[in-house]
KOLGU-4560 file (N, C-alpha, C; in nm, 3 decimals, padded with zeros to 5 digits):
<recs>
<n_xx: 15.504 n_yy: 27.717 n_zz: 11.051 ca_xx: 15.476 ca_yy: 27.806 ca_zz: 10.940 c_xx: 15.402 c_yy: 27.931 c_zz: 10.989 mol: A seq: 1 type: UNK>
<n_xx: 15.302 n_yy: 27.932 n_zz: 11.073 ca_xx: 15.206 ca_yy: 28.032 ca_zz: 11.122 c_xx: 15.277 c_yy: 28.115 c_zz: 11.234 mol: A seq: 2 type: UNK>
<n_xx: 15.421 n_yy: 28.089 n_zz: 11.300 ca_xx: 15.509 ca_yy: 28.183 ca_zz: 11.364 c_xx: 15.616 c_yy: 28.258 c_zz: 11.248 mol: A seq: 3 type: UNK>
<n_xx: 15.623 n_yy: 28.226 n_zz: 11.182 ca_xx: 15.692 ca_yy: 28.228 ca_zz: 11.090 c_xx: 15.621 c_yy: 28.377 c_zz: 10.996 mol: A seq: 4 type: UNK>
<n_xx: 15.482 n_yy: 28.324 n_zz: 10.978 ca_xx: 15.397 ca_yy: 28.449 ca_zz: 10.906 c_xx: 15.379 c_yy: 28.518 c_zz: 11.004 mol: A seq: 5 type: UNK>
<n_xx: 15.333 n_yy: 28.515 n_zz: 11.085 ca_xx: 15.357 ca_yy: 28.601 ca_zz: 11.196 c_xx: 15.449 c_yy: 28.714 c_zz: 11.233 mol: A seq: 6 type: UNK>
<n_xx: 15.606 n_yy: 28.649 n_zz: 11.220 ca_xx: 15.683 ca_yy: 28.752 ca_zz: 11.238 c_xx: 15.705 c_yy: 28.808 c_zz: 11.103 mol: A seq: 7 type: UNK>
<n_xx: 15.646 n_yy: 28.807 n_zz: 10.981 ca_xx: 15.650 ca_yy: 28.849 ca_zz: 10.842 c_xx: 15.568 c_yy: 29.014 c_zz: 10.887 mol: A seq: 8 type: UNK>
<n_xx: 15.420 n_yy: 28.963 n_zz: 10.965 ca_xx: 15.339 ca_yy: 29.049 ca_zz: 10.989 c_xx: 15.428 c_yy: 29.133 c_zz: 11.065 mol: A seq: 9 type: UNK>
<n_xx: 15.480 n_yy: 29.124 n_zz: 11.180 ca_xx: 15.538 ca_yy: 29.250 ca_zz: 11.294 c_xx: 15.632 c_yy: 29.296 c_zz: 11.181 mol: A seq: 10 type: UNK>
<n_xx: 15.736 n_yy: 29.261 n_zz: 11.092 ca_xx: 15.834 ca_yy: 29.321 ca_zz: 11.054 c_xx: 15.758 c_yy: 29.395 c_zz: 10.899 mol: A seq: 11 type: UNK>
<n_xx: 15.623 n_yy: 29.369 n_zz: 10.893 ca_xx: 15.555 ca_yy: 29.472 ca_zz: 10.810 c_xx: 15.522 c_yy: 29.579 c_zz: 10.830 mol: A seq: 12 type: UNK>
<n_xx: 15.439 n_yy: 29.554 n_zz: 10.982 ca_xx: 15.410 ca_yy: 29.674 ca_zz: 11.093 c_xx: 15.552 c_yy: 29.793 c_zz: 11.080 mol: A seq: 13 type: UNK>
<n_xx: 15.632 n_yy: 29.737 n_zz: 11.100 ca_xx: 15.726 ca_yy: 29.844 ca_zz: 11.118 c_xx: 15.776 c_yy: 29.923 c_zz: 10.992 mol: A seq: 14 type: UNK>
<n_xx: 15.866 n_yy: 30.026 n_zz: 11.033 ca_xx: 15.852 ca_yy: 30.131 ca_zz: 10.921 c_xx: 16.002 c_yy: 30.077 c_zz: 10.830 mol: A seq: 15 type: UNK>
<n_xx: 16.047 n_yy: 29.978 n_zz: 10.839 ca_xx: 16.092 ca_yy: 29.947 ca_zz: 10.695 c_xx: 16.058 c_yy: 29.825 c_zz: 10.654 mol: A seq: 16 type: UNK>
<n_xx: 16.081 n_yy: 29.812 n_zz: 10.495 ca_xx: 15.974 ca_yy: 29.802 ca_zz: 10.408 c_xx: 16.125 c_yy: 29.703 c_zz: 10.363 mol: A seq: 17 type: UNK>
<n_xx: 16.079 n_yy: 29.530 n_zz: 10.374 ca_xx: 16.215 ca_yy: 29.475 ca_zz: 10.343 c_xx: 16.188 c_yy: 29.363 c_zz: 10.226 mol: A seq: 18 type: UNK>
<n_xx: 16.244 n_yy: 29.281 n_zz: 10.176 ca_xx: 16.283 ca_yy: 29.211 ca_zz: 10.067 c_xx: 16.283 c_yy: 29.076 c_zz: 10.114 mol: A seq: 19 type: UNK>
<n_xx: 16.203 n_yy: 28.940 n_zz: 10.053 ca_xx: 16.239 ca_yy: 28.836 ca_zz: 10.104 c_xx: 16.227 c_yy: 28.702 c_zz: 10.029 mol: A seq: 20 type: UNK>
<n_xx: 16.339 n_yy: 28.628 n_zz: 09.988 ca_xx: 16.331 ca_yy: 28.541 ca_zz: 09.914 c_xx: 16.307 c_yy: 28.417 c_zz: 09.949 mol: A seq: 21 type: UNK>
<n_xx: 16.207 n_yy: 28.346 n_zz: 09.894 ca_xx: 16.179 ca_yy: 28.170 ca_zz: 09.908 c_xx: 16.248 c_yy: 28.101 c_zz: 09.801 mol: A seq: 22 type: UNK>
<n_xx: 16.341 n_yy: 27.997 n_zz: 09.871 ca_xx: 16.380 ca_yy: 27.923 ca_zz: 09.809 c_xx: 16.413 c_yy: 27.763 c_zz: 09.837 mol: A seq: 23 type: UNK>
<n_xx: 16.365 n_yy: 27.671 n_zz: 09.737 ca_xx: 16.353 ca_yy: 27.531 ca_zz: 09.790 c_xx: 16.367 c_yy: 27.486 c_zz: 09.673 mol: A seq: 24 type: UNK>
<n_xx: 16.372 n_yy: 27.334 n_zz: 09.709 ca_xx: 16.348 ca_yy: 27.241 ca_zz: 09.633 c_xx: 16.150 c_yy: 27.229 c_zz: 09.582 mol: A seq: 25 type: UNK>
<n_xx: 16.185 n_yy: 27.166 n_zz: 09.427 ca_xx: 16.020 ca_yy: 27.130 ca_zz: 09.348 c_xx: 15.941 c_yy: 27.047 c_zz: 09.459 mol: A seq: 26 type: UNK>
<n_xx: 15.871 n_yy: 27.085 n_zz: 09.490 ca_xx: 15.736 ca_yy: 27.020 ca_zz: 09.618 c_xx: 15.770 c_yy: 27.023 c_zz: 09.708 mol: A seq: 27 type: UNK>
<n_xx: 15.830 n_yy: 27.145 n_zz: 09.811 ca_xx: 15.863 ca_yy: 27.153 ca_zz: 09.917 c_xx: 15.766 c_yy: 27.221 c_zz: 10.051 mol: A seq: 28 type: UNK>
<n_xx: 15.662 n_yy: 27.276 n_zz: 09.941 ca_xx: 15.596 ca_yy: 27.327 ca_zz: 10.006 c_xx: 15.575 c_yy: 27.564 c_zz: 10.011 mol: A seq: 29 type: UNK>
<n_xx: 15.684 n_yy: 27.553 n_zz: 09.920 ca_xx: 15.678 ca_yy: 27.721 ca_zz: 09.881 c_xx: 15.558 c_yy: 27.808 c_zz: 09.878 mol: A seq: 30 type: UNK>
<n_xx: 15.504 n_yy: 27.748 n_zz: 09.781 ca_xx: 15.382 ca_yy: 27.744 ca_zz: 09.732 c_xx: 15.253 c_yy: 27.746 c_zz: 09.867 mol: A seq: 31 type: UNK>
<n_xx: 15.230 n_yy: 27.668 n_zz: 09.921 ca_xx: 15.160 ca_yy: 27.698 ca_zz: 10.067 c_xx: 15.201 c_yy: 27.772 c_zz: 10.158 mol: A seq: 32 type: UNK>
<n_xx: 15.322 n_yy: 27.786 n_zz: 10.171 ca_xx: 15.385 ca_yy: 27.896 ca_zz: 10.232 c_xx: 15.342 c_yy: 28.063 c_zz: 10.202 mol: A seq: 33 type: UNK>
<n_xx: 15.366 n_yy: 28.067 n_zz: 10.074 ca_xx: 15.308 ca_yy: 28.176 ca_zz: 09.974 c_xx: 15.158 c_yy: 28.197 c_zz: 10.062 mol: A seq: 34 type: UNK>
<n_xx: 15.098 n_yy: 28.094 n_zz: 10.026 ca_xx: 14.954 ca_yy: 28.089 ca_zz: 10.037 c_xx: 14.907 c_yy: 28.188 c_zz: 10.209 mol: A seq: 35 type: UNK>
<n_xx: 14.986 n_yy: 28.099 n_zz: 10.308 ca_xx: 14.946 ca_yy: 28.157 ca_zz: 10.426 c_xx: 14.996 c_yy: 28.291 c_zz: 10.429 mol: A seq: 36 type: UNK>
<n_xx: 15.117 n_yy: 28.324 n_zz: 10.381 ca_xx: 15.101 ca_yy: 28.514 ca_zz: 10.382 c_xx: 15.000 c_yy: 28.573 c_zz: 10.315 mol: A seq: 37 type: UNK>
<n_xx: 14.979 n_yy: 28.555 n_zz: 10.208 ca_xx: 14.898 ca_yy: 28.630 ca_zz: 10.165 c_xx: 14.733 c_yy: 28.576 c_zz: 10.230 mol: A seq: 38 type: UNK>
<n_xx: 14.711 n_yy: 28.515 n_zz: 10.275 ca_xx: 14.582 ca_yy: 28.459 ca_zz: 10.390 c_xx: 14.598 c_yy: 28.569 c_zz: 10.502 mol: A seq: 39 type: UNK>
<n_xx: 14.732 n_yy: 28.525 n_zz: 10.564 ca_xx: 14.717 ca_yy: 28.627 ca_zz: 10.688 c_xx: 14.755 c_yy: 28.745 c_zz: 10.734 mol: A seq: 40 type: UNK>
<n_xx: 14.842 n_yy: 28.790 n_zz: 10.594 ca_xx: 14.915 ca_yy: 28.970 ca_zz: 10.578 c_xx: 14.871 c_yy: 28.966 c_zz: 10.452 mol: A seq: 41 type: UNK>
<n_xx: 14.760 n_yy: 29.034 n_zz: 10.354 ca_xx: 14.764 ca_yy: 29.015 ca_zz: 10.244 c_xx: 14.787 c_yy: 29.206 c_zz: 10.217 mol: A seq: 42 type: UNK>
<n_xx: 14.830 n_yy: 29.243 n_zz: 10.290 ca_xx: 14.929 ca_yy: 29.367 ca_zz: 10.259 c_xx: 15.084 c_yy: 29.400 c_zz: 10.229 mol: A seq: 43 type: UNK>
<n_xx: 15.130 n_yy: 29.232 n_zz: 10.265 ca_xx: 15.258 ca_yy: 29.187 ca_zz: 10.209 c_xx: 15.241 c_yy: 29.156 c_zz: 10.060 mol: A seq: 44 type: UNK>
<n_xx: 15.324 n_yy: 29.194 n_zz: 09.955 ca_xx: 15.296 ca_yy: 29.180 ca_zz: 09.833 c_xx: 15.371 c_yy: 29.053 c_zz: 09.799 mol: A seq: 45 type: UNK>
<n_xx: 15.312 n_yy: 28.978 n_zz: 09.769 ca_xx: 15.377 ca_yy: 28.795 ca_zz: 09.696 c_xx: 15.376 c_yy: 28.816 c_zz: 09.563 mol: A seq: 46 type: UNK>
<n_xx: 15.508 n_yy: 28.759 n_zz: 09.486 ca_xx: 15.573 ca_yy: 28.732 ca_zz: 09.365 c_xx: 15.566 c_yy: 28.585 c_zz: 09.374 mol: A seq: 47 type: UNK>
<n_xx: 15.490 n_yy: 28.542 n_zz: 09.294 ca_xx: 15.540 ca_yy: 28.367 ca_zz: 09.278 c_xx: 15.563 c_yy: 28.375 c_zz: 09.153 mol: A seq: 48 type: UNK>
<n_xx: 15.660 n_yy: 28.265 n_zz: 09.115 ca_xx: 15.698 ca_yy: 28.202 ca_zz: 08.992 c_xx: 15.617 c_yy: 28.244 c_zz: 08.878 mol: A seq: 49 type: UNK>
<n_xx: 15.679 n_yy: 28.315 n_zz: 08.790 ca_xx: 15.544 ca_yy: 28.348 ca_zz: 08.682 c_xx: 15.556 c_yy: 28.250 c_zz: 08.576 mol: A seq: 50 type: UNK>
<n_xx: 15.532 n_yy: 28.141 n_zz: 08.643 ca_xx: 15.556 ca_yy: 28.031 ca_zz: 08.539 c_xx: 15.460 c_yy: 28.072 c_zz: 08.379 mol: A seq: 51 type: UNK>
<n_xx: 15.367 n_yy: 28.166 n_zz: 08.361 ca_xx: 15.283 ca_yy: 28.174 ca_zz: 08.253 c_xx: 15.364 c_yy: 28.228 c_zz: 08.168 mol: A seq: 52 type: UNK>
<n_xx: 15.491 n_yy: 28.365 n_zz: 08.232 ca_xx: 15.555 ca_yy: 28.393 ca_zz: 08.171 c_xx: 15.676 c_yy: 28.332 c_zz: 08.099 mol: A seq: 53 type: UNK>
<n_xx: 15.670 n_yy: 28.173 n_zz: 08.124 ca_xx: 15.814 ca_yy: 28.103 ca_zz: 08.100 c_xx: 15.733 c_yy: 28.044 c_zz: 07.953 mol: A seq: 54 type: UNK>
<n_xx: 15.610 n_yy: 27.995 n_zz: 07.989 ca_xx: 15.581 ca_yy: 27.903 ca_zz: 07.851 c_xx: 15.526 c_yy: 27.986 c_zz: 07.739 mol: A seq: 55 type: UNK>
<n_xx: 15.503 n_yy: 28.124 n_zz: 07.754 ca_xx: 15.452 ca_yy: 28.152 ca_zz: 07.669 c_xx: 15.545 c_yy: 28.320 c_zz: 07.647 mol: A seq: 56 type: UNK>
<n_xx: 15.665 n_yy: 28.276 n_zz: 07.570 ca_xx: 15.736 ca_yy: 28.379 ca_zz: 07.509 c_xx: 15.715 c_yy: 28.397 c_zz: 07.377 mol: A seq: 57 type: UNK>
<n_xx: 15.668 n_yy: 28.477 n_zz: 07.337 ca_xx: 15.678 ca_yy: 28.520 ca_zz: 07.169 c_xx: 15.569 c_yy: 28.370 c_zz: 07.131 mol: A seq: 58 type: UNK>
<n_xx: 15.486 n_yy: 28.345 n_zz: 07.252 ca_xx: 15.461 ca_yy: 28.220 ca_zz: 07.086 c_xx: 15.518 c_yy: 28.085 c_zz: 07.180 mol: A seq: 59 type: UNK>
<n_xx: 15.612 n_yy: 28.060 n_zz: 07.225 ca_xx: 15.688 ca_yy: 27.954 ca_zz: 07.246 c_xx: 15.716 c_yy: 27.981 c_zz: 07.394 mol: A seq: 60 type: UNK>
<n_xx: 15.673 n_yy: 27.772 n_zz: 07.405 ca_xx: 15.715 ca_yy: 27.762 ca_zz: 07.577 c_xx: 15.854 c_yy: 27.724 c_zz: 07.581 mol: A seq: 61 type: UNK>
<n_xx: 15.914 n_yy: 27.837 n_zz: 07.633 ca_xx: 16.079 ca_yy: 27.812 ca_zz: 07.667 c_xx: 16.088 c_yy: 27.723 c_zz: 07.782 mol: A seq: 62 type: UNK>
<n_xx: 15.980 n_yy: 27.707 n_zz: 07.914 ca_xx: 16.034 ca_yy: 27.663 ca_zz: 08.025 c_xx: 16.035 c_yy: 27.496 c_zz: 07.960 mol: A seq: 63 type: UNK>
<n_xx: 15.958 n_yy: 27.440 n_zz: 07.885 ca_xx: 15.944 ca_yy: 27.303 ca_zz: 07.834 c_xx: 16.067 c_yy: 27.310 c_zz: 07.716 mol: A seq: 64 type: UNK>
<n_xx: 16.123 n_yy: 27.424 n_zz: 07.627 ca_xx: 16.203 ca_yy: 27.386 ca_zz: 07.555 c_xx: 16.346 c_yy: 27.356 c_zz: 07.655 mol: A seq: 65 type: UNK>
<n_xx: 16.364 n_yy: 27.467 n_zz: 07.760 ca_xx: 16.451 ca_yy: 27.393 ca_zz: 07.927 c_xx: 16.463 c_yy: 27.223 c_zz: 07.939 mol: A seq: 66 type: UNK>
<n_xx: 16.357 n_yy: 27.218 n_zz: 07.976 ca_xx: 16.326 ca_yy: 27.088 ca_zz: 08.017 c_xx: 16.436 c_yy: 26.978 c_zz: 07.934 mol: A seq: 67 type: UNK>
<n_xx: 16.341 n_yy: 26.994 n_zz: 07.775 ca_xx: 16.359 ca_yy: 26.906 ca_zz: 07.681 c_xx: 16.493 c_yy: 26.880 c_zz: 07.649 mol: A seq: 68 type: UNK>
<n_xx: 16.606 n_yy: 27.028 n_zz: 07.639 ca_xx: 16.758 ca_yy: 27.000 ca_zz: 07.590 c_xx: 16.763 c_yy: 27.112 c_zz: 07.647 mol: A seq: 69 type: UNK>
<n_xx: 16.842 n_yy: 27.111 n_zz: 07.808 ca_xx: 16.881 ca_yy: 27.221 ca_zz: 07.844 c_xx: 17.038 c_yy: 27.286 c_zz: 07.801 mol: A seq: 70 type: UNK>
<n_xx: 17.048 n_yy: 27.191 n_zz: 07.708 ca_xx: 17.247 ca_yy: 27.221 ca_zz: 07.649 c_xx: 17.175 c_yy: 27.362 c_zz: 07.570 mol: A seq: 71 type: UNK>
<n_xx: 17.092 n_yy: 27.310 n_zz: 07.511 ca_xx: 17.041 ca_yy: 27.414 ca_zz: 07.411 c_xx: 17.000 c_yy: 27.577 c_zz: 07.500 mol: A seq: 72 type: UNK>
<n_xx: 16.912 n_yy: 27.539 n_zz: 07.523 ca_xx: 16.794 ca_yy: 27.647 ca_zz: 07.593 c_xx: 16.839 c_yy: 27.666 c_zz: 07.740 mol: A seq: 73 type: UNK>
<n_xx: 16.901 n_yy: 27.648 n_zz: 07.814 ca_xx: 16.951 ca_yy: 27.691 ca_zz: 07.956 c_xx: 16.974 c_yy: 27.823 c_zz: 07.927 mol: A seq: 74 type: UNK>
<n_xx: 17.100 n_yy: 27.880 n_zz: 07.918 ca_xx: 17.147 ca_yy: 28.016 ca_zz: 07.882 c_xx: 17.025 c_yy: 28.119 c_zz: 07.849 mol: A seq: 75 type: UNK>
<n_xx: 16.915 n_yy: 28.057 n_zz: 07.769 ca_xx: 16.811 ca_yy: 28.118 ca_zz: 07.727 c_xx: 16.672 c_yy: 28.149 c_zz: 07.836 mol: A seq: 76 type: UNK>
<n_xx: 16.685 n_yy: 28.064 n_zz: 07.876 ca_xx: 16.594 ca_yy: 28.017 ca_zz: 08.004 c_xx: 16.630 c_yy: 28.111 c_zz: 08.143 mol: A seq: 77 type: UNK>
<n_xx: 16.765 n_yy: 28.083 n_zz: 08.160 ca_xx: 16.802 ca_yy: 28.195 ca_zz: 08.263 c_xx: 16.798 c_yy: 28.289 c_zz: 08.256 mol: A seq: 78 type: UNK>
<n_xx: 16.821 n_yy: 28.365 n_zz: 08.133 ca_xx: 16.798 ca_yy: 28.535 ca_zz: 08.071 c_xx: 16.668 c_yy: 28.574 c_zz: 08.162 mol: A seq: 79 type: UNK>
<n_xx: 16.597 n_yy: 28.486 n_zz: 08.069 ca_xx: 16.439 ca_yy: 28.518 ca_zz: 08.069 c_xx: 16.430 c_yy: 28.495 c_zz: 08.223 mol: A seq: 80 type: UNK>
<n_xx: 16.488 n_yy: 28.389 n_zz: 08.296 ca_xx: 16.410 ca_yy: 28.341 ca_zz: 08.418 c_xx: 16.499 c_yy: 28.523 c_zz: 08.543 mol: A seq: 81 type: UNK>
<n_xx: 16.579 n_yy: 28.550 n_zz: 08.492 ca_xx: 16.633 ca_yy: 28.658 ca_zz: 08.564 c_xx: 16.579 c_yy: 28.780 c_zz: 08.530 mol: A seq: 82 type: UNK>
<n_xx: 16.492 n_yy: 28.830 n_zz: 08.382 ca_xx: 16.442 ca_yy: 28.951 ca_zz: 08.359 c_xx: 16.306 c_yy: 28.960 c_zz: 08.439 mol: A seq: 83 type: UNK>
<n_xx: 16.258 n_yy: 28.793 n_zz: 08.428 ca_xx: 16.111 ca_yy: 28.824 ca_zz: 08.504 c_xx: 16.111 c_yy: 28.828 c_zz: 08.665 mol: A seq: 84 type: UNK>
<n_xx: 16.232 n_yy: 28.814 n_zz: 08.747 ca_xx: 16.255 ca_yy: 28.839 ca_zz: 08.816 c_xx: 16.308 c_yy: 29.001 c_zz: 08.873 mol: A seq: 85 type: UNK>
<n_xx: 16.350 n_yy: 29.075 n_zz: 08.799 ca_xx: 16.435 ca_yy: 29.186 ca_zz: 08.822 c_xx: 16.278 c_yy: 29.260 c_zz: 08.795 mol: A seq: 86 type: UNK>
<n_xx: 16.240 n_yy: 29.234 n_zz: 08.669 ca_xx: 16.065 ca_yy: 29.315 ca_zz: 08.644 c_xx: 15.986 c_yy: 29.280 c_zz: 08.762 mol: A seq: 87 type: UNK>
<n_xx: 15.951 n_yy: 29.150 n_zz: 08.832 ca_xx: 15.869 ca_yy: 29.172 ca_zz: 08.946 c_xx: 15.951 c_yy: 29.255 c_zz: 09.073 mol: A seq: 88 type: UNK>
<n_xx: 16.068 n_yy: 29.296 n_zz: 09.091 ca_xx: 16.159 ca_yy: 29.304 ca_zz: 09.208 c_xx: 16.139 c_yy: 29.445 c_zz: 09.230 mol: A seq: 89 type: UNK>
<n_xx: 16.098 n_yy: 29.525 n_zz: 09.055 ca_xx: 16.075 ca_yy: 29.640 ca_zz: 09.021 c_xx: 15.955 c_yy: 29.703 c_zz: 09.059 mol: A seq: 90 type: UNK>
<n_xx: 15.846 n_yy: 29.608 n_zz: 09.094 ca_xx: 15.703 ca_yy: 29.681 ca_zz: 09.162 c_xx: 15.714 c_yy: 29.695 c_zz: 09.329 mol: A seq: 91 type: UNK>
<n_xx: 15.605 n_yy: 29.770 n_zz: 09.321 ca_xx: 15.614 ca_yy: 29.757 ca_zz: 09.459 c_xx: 15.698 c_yy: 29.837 c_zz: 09.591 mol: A seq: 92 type: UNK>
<n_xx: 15.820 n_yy: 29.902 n_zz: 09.503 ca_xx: 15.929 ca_yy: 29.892 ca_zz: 09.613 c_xx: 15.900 c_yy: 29.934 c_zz: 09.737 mol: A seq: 93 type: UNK>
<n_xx: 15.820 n_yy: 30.047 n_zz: 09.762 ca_xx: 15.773 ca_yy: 30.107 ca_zz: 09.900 c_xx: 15.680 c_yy: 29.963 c_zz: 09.997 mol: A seq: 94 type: UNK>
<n_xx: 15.714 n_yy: 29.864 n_zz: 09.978 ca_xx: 15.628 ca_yy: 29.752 ca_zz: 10.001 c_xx: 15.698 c_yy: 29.657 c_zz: 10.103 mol: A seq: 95 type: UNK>
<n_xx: 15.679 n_yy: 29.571 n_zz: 10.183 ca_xx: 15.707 ca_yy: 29.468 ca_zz: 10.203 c_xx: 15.662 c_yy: 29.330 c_zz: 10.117 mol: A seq: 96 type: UNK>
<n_xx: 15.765 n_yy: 29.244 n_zz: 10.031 ca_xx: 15.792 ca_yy: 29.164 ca_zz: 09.916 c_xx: 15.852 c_yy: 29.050 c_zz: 09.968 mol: A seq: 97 type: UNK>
<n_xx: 15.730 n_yy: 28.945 n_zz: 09.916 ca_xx: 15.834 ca_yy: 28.829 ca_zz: 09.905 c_xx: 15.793 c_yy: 28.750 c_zz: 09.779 mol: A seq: 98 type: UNK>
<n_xx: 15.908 n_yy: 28.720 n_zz: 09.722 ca_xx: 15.895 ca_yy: 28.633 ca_zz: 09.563 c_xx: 15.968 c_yy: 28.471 c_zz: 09.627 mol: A seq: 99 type: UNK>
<n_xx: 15.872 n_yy: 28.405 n_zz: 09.518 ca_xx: 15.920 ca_yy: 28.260 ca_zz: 09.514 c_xx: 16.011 c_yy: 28.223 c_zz: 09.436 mol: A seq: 100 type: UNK>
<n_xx: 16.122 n_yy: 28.238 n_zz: 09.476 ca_xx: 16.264 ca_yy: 28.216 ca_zz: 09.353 c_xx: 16.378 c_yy: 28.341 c_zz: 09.330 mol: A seq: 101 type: UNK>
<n_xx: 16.464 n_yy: 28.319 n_zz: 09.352 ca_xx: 16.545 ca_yy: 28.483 ca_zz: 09.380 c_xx: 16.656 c_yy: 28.487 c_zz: 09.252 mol: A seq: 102 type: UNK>
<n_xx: 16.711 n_yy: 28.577 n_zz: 09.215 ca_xx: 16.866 ca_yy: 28.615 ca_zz: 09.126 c_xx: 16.991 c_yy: 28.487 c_zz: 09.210 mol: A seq: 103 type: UNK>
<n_xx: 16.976 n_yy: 28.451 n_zz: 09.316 ca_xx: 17.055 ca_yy: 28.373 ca_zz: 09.378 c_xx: 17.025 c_yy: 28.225 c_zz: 09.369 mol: A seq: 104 type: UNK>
<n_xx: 16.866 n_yy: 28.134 n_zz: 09.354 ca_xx: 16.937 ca_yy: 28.043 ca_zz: 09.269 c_xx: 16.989 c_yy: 28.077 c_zz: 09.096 mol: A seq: 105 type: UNK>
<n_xx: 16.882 n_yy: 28.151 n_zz: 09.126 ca_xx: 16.966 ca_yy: 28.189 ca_zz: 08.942 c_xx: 17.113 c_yy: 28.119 c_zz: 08.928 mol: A seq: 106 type: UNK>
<n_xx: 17.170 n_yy: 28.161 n_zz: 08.944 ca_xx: 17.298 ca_yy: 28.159 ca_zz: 09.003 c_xx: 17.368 c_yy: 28.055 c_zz: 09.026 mol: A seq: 107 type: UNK>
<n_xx: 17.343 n_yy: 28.054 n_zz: 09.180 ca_xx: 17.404 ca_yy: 27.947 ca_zz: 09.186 c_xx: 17.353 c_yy: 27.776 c_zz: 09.212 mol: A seq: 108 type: UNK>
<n_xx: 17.199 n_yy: 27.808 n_zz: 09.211 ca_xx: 17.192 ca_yy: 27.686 ca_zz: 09.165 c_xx: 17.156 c_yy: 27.635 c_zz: 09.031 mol: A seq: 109 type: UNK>
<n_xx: 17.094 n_yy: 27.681 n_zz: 08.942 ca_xx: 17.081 ca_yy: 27.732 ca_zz: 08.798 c_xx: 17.162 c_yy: 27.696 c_zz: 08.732 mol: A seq: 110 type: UNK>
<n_xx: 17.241 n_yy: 27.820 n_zz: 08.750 ca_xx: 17.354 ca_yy: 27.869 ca_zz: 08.642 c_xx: 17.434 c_yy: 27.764 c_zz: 08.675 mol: A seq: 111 type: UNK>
<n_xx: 17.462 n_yy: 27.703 n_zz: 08.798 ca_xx: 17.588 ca_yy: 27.651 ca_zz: 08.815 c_xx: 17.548 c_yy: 27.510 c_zz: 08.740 mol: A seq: 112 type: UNK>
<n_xx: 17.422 n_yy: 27.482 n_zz: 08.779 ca_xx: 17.410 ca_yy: 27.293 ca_zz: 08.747 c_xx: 17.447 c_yy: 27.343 c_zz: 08.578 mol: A seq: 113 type: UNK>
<n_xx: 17.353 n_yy: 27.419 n_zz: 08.500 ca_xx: 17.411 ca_yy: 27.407 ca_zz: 08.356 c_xx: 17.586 c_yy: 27.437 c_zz: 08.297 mol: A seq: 114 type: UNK>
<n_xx: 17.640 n_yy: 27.512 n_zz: 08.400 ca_xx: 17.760 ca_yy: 27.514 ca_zz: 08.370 c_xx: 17.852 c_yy: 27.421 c_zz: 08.373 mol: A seq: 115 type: UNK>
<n_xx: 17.813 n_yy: 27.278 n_zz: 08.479 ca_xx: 17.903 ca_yy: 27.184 ca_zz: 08.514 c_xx: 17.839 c_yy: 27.087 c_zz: 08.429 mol: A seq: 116 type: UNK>
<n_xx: 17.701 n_yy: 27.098 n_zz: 08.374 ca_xx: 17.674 ca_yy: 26.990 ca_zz: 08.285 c_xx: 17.688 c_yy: 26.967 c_zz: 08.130 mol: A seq: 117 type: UNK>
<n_xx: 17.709 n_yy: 27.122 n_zz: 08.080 ca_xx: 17.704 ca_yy: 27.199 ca_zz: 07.952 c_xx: 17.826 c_yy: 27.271 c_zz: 07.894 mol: A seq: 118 type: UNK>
<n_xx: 17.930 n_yy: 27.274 n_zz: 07.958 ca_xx: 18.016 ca_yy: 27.383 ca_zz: 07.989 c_xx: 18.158 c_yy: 27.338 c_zz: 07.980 mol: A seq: 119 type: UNK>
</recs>
């Protein structure tokens, strides 16, 4: 992990300014990952999961209405889970960025499990 942040750091140093997505499985460890960049480049800007923004829309936690009947609330869930993504993707840009969760599982791991289960 600590060669890893490491070469996050040299490719910050340099003069372009790049894009980088984490993506895993629930308890894989993202999350500490996260942690040591911003420990040891905290001039790299980190996006994690805005999970605050999932439960609390208008009033209502969509990421638990997900959960509960995703036949229902998937389609709804992804909207939202792709705007708060495109809005964090939107700061920053002169920056070196890395977010926890990208438009690509969106997609295809996301979109696809509700499409083959719902669909």
């Amino acid at each position: 992990c600590r060669s890893v942040v490491y070469k996050l750091g040299m490719m910050y140093n340099s003069h372009k300014k790049i894009s980088i997505g984490i993506e895993g499985n629930i308890s894989v460890g993202k999350t500490t990952f996260l942690d040591y960049i911003e420990k040891w480049h905290p001039s790299i800007t980190v996006f994690r999961e805005p999970m605050e923004r999932w439960v609390n829309v208008s009033g209502h936690n969509l990421f638990d209405n997900y959960l509960e009947d995703p036949a229902r609330w998937g389609a709804t869930f992804q909207v939202n889970f792709i705007t708060t993504i495109l809005e964090d993707m939107a700061k920053d840009f002169d920056k070196t960025r890395v977010i926890e969760r990208t438009m690509y599982s969106a997609y295809h791991i996301f979109g696809k499990y509700l499409q083959q289960m719902y669909v």
